[in-house]
C-alpha positions in Angstrom: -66.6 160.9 39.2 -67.9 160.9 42.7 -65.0 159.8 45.1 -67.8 158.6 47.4 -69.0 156.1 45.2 -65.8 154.8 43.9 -65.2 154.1 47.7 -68.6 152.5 48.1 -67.5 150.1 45.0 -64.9 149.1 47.1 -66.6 148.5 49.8 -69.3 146.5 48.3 -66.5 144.0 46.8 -64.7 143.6 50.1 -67.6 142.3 52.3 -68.3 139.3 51.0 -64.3 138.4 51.3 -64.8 139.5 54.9 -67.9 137.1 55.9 -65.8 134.0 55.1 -63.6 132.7 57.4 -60.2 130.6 56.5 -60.4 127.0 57.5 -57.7 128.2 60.9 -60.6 130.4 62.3 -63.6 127.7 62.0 -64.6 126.9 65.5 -64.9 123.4 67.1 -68.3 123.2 66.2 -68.5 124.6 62.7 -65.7 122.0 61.9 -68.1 119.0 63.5 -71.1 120.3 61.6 -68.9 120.5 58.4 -68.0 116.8 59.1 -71.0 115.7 59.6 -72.4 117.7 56.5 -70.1 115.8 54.4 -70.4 112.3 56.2 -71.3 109.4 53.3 -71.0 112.3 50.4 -69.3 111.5 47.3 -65.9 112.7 46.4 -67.2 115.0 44.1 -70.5 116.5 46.4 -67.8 117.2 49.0 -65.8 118.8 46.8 -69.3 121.2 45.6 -69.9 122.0 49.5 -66.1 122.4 50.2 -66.2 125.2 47.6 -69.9 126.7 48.9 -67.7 127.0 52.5 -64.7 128.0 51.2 -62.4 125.1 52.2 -61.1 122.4 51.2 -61.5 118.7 51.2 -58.4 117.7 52.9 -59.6 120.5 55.7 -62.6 118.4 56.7 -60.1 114.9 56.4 -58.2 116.9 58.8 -60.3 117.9 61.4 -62.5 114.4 60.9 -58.7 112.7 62.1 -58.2 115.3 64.7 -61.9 114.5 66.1 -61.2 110.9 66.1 -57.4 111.2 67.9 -59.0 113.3 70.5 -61.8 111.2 71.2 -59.6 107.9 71.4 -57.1 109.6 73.5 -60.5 110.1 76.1 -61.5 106.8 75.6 -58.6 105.7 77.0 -58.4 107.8 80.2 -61.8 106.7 80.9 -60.8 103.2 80.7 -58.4 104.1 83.4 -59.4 105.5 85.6 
């Protein structure tokens, strides 16, 4: 066996695993565009794209929350000042 294409194997299977990115490393606005992706979706069609983006549903609860604390806590420094 040619130890050049066992190592090609290997390489083949690990980049895939390297283009996806865990939910910690999604920037500000691939989390925004994920939230609006899934804005009005069923349970079950978010669950389907969740799995496409390799996440998870509670990730895009989370960052939908985050979104909304930081945009109240704005609000109300404008309405301050």
């Amino acid at each position: 066996m040619d130890p050049f294409s066992q190592k090609n194997k290997l390489e083949n299977l690990a980049a895939p695993m390297s283009k996806e990115k865990s939910p910690q490393n999604w920037t500000q606005t691939q989390r925004l565009e994920a939230i609006l992706d899934c804005h009005g979706m069923s349970e079950e069609k978010m669950s389907a794209y969740c799995r496409e983006h390799g996440i998870y549903a509670h990730h895009i609860k989370e960052w939908k929350a985050e979104l909304l604390k930081v945009s109240e806590s704005s609000g109300m420094i404008s309405k301050q000042e």
